[in-house]
N, C-alpha and C positions, 0 to 999 in steps of 0.2 A: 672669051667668057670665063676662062679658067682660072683669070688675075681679080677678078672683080671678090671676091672674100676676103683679096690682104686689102683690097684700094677699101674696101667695106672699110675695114678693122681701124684702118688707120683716118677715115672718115668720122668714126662716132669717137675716137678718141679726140680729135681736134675739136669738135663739138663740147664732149665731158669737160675739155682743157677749156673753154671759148665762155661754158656754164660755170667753172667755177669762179675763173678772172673775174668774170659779171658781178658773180655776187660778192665776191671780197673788194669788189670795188663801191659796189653800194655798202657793205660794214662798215668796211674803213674809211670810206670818204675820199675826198680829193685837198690836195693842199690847196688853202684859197690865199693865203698871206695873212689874213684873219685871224689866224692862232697865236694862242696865249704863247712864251716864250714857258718853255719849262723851270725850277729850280735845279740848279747843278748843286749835287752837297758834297763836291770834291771840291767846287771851286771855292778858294778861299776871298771871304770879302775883307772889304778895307774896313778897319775901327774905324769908328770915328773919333777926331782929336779931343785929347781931353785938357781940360783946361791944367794947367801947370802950375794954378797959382797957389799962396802961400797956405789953403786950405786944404791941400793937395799931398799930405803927409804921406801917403802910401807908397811904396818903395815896392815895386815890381822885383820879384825874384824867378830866376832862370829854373828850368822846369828840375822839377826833383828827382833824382837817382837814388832808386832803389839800396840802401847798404848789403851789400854782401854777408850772406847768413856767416855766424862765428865760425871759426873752424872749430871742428871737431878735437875733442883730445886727439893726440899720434897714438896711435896701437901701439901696442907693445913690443909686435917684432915688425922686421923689415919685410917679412912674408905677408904679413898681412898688411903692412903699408904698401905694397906694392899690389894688394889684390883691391885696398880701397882704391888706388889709384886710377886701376882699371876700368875698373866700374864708375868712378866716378868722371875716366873719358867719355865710357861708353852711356851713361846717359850726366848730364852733369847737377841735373835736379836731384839725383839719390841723395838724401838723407838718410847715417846710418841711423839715427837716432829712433826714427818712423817707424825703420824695418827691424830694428829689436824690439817694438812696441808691437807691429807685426806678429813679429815670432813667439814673441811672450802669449798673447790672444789666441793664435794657432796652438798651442804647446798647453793651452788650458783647455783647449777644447779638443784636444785629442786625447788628454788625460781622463776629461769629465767623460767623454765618450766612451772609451776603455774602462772607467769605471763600471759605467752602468749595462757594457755588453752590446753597445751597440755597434753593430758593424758599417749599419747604412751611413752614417754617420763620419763616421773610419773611413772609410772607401774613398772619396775625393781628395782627404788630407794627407794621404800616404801612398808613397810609392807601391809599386808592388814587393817589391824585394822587401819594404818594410811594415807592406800589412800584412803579411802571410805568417809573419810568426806572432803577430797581433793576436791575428785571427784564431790561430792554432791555441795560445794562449787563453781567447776569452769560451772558445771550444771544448776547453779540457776542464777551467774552470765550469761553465755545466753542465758538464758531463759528470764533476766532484758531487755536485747537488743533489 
């Protein structure tokens, strides 16, 4: 009589397992040979032939390749061709052109910031080592006021 709790346990679980087959078999259905064949969109299908004749002027061309963006002017020193170099293993999309356009943007809005005393502002554009004398700086200017 002592065993009848685990023989219980494992009782209502083959039942739960027995209830839920049942009904995903009534959702899902049964295969009957009946079904539609699905579309495959990896599978590629055949053209159909086209006619060749002398009305037929169009000249198929092989697919197009991307041209390779210009190069960049060469830096000026070998230090710095060899740090674009690096950067440009390590990701090969850099453009430096973008990231001086970048930095231009950033460098106007850290100034327009500093103008006007704001710090919230300031605070995600600048490291710390270089917003603390920012800081100090637009501090002391109101403190002048």
């Amino acid at each position: 009589m002592g065993d009848f709790p685990h023989y219980f346990d494992i009782i209502l679980f083959a039942m739960v397992a027995a209830f839920l087959v049942l009904r995903l078999r009534s959702v899902l259905g049964r295969r009957t040979g009946q079904e539609r064949r699905r579309n495959n969109p990896f599978l590629r299908q055949a053209e159909p032939p086209r006619d060749q004749g002398p009305a037929d002027k169009v000249v198929p061309l092989g697919p197009r390749v991307a041209a390779p963006p210009p190069p960049a002017s060469e830096p000026p020193g070998d230090a710095v061709a060899a740090g674009l170099a690096s950067i440009h293993n390590a990701d090969p999309e850099f453009d430096p052109a973008h990231f001086v356009e970048g930095a231009r943007v950033a460098f106007e809005m850290i100034v327009a910031a500093f103008a006007a005393g704001d710090k919230a502002k300031l605070r995600p554009l600048l490291s710390d080592e270089v917003y603390r004398p920012f800081s100090a700086a637009i501090d002391e200017r109101n403190a002048a006021k």
